[in-house]
Each structure stands twice: as structure tokens, then as C-alpha cells.
Biopython code that builds the backbone (N, CA, C, O; Angstrom):
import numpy as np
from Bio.PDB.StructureBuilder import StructureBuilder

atoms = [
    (1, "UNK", "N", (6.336, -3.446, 28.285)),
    (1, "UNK", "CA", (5.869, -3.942, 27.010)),
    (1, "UNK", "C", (6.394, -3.024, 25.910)),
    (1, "UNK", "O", (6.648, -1.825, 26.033)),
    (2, "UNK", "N", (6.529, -3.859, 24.697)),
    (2, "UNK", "CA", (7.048, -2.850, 24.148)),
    (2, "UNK", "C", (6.554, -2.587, 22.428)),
    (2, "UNK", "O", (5.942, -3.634, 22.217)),
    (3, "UNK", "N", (6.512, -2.071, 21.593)),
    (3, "UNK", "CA", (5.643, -2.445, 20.135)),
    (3, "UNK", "C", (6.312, -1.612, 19.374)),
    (3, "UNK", "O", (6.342, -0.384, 19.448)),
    (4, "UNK", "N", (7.181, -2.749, 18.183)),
    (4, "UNK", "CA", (7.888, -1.775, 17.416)),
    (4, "UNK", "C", (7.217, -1.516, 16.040)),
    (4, "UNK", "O", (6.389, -2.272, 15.533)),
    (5, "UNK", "N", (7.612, -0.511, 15.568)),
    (5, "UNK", "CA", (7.189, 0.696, 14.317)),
    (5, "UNK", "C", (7.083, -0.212, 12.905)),
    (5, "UNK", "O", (7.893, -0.896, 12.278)),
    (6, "UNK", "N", (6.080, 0.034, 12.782)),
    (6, "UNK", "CA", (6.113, -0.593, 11.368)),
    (6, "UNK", "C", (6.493, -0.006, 9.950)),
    (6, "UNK", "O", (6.020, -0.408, 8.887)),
    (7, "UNK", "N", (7.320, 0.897, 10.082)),
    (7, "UNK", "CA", (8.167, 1.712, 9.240)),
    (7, "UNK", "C", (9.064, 0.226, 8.621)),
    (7, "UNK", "O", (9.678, -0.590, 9.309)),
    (8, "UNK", "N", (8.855, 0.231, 6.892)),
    (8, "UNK", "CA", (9.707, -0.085, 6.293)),
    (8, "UNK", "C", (10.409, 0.559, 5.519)),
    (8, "UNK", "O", (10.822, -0.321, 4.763)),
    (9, "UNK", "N", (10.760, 1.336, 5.240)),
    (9, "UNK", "CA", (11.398, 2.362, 4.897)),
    (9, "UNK", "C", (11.385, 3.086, 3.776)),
    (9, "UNK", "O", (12.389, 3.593, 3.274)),
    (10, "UNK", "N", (10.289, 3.162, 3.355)),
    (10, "UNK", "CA", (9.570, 3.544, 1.987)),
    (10, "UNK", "C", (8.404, 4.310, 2.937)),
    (10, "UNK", "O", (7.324, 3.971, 3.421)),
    (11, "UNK", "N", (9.418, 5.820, 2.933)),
    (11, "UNK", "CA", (8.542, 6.746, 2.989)),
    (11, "UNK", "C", (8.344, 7.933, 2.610)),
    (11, "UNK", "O", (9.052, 8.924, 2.788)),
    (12, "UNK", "N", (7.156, 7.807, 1.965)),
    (12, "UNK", "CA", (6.889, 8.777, 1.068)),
    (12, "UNK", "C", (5.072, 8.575, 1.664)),
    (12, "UNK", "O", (4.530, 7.570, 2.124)),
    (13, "UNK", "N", (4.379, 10.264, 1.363)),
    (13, "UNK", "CA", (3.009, 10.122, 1.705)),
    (13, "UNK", "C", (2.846, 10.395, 0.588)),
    (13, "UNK", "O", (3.562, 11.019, -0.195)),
    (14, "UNK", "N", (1.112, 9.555, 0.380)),
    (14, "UNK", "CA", (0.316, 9.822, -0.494)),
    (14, "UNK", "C", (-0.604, 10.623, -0.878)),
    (14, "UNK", "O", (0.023, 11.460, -1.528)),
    (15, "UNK", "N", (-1.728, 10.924, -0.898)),
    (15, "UNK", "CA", (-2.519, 12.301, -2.098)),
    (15, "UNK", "C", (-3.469, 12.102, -0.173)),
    (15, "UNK", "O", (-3.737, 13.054, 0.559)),
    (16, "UNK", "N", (-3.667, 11.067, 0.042)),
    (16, "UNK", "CA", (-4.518, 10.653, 1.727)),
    (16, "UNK", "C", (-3.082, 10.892, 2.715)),
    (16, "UNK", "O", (-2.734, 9.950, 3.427)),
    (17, "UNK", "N", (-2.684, 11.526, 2.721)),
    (17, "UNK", "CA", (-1.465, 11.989, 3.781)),
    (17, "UNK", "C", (-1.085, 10.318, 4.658)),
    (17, "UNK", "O", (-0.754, 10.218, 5.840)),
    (18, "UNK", "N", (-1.256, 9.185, 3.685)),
    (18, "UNK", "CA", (-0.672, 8.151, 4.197)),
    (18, "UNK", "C", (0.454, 7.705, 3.875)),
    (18, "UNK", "O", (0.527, 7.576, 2.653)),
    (19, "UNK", "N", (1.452, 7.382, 4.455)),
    (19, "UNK", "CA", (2.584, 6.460, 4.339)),
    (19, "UNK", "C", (2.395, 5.506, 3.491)),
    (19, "UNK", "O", (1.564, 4.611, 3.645)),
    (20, "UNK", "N", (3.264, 5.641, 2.390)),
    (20, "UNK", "CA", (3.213, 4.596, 0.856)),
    (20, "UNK", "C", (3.613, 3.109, 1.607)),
    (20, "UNK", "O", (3.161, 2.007, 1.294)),
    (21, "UNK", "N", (4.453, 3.366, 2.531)),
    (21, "UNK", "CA", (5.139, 1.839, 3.201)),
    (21, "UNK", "C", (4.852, 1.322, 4.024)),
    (21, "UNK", "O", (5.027, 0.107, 4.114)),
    (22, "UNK", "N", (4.015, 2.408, 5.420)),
    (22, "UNK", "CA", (3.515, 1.987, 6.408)),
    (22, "UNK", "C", (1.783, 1.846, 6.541)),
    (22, "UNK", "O", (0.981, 0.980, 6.888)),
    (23, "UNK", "N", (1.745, 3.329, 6.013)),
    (23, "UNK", "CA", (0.386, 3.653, 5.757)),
    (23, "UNK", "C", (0.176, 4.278, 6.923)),
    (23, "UNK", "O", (-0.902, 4.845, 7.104)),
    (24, "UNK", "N", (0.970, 4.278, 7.710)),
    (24, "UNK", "CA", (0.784, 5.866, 9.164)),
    (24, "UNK", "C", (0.410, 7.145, 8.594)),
    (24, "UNK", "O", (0.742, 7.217, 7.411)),
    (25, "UNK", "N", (-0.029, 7.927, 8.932)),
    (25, "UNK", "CA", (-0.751, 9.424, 8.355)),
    (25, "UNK", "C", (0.895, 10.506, 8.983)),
    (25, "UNK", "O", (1.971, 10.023, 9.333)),
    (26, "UNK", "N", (0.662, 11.430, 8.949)),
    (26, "UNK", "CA", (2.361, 12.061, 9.022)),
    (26, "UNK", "C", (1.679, 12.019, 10.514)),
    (26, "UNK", "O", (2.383, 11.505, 11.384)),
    (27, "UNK", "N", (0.596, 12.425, 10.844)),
    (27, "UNK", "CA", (0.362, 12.470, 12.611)),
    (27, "UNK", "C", (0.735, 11.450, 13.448)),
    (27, "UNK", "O", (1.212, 11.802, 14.527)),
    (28, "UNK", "N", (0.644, 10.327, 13.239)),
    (28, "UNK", "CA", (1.074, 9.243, 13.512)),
    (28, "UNK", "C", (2.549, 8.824, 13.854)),
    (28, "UNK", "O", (3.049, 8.523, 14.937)),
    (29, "UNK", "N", (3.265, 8.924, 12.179)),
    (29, "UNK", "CA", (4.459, 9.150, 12.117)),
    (29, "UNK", "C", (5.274, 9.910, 13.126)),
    (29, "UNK", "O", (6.368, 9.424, 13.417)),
    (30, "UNK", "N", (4.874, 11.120, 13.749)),
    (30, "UNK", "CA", (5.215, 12.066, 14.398)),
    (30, "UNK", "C", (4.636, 11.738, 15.698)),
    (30, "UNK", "O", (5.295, 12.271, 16.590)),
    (31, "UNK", "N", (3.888, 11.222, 16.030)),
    (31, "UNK", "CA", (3.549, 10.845, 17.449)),
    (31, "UNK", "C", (4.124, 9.644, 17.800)),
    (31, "UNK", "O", (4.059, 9.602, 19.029)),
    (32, "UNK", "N", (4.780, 8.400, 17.283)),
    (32, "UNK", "CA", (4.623, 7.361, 17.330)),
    (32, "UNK", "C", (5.432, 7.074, 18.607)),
    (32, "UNK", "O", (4.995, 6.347, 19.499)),
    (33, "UNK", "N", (7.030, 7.879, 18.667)),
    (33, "UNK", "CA", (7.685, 7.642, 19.818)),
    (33, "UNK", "C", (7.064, 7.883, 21.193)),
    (33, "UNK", "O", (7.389, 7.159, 22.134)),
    (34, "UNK", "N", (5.864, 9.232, 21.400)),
    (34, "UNK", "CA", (5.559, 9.572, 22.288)),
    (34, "UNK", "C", (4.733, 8.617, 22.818)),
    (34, "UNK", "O", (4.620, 8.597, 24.044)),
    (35, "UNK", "N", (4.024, 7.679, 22.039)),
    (35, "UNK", "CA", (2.288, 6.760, 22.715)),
    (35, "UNK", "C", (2.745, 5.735, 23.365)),
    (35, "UNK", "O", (3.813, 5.130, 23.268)),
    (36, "UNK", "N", (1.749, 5.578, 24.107)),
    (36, "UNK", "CA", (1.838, 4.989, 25.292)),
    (36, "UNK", "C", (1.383, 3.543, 23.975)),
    (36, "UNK", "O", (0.981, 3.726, 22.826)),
    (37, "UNK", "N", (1.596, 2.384, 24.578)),
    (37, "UNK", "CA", (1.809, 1.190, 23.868)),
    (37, "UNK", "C", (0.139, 0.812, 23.317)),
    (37, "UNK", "O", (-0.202, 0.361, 22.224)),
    (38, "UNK", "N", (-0.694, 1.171, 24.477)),
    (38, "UNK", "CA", (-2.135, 0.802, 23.862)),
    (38, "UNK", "C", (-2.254, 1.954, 22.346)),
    (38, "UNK", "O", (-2.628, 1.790, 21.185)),
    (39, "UNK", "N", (-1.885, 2.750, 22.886)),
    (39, "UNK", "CA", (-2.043, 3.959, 21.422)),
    (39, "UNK", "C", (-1.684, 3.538, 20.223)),
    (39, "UNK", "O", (-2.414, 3.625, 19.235)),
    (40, "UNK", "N", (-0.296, 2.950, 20.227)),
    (40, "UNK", "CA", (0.444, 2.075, 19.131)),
    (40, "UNK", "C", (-0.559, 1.400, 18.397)),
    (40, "UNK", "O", (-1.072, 1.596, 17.295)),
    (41, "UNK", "N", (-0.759, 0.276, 19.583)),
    (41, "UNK", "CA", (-1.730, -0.616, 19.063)),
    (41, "UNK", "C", (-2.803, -0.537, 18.247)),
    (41, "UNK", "O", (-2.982, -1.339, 17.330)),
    (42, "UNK", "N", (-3.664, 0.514, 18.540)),
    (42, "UNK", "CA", (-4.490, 1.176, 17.961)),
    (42, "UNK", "C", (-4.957, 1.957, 16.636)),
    (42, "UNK", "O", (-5.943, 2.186, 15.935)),
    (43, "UNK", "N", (-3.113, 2.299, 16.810)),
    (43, "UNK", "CA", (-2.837, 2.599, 14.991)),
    (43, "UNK", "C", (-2.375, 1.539, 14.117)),
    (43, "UNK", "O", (-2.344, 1.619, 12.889)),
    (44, "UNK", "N", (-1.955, 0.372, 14.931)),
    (44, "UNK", "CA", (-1.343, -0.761, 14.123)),
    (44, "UNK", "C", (-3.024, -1.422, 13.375)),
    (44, "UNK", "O", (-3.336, -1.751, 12.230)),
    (45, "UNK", "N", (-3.811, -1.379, 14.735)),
    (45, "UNK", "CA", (-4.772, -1.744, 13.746)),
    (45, "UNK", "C", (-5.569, -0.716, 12.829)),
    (45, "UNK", "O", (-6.179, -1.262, 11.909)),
    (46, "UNK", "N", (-5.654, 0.332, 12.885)),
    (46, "UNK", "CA", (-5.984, 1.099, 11.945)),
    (46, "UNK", "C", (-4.957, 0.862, 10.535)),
    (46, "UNK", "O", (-5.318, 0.743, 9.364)),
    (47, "UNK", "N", (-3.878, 0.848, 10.975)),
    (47, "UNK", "CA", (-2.946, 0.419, 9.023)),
    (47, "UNK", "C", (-3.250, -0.912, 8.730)),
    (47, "UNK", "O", (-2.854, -1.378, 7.662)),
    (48, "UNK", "N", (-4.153, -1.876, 9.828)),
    (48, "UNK", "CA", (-3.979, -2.993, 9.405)),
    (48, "UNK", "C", (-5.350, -3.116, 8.263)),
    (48, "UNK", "O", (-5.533, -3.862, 7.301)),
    (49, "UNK", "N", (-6.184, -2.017, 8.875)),
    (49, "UNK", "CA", (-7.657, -1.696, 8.016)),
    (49, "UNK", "C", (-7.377, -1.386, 6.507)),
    (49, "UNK", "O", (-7.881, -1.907, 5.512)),
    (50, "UNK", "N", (-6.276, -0.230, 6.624)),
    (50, "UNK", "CA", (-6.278, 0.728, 5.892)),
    (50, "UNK", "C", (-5.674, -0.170, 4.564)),
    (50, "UNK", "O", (-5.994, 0.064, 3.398)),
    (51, "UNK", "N", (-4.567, -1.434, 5.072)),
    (51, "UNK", "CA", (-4.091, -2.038, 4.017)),
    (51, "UNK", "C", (-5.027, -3.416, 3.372)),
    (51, "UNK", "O", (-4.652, -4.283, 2.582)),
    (52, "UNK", "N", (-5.949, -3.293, 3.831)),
    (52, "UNK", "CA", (-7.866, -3.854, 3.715)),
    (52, "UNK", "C", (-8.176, -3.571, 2.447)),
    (52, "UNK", "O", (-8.313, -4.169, 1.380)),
    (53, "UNK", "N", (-8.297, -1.764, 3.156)),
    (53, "UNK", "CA", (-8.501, -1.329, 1.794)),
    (53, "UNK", "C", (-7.934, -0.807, 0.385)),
    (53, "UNK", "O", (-8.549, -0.502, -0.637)),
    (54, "UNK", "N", (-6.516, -0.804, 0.674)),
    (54, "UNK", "CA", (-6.038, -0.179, 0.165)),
    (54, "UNK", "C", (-5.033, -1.029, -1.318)),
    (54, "UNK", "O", (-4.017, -0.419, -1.650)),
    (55, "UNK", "N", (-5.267, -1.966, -1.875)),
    (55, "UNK", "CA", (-4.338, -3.313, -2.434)),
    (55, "UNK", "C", (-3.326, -2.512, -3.376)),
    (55, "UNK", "O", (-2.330, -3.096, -3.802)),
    (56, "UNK", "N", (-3.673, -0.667, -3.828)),
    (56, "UNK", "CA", (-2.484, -0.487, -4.643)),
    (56, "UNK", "C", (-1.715, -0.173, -3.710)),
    (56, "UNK", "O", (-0.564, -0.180, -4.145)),
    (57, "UNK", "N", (-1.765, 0.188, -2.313)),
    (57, "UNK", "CA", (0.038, 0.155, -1.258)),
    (57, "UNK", "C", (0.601, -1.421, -1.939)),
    (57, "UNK", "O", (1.665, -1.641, -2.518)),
    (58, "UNK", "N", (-0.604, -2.443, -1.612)),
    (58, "UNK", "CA", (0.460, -3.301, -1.662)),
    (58, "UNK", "C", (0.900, -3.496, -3.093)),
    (58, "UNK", "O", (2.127, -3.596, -3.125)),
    (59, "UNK", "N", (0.422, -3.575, -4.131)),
    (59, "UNK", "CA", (1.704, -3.447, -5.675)),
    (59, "UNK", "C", (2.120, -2.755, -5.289)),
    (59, "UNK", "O", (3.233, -3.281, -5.279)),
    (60, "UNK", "N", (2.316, -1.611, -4.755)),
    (60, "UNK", "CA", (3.319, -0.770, -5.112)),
    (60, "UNK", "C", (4.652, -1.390, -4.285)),
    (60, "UNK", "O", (5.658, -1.498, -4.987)),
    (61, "UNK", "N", (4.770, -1.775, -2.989)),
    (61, "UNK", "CA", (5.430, -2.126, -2.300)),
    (61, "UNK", "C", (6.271, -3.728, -2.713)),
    (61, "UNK", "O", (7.313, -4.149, -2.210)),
    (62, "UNK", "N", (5.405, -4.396, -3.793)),
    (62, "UNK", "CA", (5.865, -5.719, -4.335)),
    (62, "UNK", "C", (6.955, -5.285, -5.432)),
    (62, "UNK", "O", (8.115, -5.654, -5.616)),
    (63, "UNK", "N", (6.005, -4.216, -6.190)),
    (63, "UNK", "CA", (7.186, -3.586, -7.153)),
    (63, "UNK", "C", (8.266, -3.090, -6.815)),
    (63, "UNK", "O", (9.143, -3.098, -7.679)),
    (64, "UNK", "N", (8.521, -2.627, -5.776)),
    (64, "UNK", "CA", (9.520, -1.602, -5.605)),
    (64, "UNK", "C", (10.477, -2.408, -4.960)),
    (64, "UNK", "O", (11.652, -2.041, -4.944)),
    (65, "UNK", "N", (10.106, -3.524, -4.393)),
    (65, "UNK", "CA", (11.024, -4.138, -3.241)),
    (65, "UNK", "C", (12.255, -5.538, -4.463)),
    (65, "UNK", "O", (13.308, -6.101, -4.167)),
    (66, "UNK", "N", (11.364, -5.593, -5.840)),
    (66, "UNK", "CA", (12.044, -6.368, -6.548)),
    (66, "UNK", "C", (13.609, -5.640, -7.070)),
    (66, "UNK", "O", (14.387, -6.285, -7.773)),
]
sb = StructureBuilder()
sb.init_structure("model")
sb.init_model(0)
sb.init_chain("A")
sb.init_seg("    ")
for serial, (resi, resn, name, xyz) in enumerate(atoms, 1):
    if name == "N":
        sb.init_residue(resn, " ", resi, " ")
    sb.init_atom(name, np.array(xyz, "f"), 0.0, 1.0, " ", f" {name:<3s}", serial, name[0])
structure = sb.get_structure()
């Protein structure tokens, strides 16, 4: 099985040590090749929370991509 990175390539961390593009924390970022696929998963849904809460990642990411 396999689960690829949700790195779009806008990366830069924020003031919350999150990924402006992904929203991975740098720990994450840095672990991501090593986890075993449930682990992945686990953080996919944690950025999936995080972009819940988070609606200025997404302007920022609408802006930048124009």
C-alpha cells in the first residue's frame, strides 16, 4: 500500500511550526518517508482537521497559486 505526501510545494512554516501548503508540522515533514502507511494516514487526517480550522492556509494558498 502506498500514500503519497501531500506536499504542494509551498513550503514555508508558520508562527504554529505548520506547513503554509501542507500544514505538516516540520516533525512530520521529517518523518514522513520513515512511517509506516497507518502513521501517514493519521497525519493526513490531522492536516485534514487542521485545514478545518485553519481558512487563512486556505487564502493564502488561492492567492498565491493565481
Amino acid at each position: 500500500m502506498h500514500c503519497d505526501s501531500p506536499c504542494n510545494g509551498i513550503c514555508q512554516l508558520d508562527h504554529a511550526d505548520h506547513c503554509l501548503g501542507c500544514l505538516r508540522t516540520r516533525g512530520e515533514i521529517a518523518a514522513w518517508s520513515e512511517m509506516a502507511v497507518p502513521e501517514k494516514y493519521f497525519v493526513l487526517t490531522a492536516v485534514r482537521e487542521r485545514r478545518e480550522l485553519s481558512p487563512t492556509i486556505i487564502r493564502y494558498e488561492l492567492t498565491t497559486a493565481a
